[in-house]
LOKEDO-7380 format. One line per 3 residues: number of its first residue (from 0); their letters; for each residue x, y, z of C-alpha. Coordinates in nm, 3 decimals. Example, Ala and Ser with C-alpha at 12.3 -4.5 7.8 and 13.67 -1.06 7.14 Angstrom:
BEGIN
0) as) 1.230,-0.450,0.780 ~ 1.367,-0.106,0.714
This chain:
BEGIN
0) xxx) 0.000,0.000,0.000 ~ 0.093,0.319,-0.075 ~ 0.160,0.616,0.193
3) xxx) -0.040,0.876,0.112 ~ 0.153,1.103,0.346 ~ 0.389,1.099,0.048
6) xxx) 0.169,1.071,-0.258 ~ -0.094,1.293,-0.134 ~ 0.169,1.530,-0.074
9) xxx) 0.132,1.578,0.271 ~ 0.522,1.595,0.345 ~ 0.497,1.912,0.159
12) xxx) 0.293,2.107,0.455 ~ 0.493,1.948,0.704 ~ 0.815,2.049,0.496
15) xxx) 0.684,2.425,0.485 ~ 0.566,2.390,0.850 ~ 0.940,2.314,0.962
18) xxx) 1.065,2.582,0.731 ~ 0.861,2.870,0.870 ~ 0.971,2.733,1.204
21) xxx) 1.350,2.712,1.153 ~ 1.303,3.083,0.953 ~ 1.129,3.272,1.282
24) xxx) 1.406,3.124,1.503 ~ 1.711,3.282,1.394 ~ 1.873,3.284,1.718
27) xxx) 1.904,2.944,1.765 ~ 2.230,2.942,1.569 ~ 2.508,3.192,1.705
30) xxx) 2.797,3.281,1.456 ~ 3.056,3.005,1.624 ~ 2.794,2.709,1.558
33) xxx) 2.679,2.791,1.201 ~ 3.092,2.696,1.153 ~ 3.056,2.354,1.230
36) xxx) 2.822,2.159,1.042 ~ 2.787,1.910,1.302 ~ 2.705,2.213,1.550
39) xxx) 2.443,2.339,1.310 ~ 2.282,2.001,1.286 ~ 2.264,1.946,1.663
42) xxx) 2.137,2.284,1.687 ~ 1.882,2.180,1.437 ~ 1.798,1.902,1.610
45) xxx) 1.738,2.060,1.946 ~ 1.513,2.288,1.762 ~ 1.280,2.093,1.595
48) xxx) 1.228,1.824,1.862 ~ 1.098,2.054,2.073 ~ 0.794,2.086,1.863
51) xxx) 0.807,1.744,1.602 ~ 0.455,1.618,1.689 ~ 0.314,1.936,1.599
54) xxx) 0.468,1.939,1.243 ~ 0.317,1.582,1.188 ~ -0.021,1.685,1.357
57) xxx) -0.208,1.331,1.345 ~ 0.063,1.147,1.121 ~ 0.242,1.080,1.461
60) xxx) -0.030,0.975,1.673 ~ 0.084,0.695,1.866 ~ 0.505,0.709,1.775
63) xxx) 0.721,0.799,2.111 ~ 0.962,1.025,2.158 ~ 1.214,0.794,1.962
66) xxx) 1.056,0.689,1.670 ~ 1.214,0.727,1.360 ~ 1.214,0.366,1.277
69) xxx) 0.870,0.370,1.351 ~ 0.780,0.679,1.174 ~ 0.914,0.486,0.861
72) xxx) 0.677,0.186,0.957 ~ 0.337,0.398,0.977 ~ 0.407,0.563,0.677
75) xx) 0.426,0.205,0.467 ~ 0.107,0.085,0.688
C-alpha cells in the first residue's frame, strides 16, 4: 500500500511547517555554531524536537519520543 503522506503530498505542509519554524528562530544558531556543520545540525535538532509532533499533527499519533524507525513503519502501513 501506498503512503499517502507521500503521494498525497502531505510531506509538503509538514516540509513548509518546519521551514517557517526554523526561519522565525534565527537565534538558535550563534555565529561560532553555524561553523561547524555538526554544531548546526545538533542545533537543528534541538530545535525541531521541541515541537516534532506538531509538524506531523495526526501522522504521529501513537510514535514515542524515539521513533524514527517507527515513523518509517506507519508511513508504509
Amino acid at each position: 500500500m501506498k503512503s499517502t503522506f507521500y503521494h498525497d503530498g502531505h510531506y509538503f505542509d509538514v516540509a513548509d511547517k518546519i521551514r517557517d519554524y526554523i526561519n522565525s528562530s534565527p537565534e538558535f544558531l550563534s555565529q561560532q555554531t553555524a561553523r561547524s556543520t555538526r554544531a548546526v545540525g545538533d542545533a537543528l535538532e534541538s530545535l525541531l524536537s521541541e515541537k516534532f509532533d506538531a509538524f506531523l499533527g495526526d501522522w504521529c499519533i501513537g510514535l514515542g519520543t524515539d521513533s524514527n524507525r517507527e515513523l518509517k513503519q506507519h508511513q508504509i502501513d
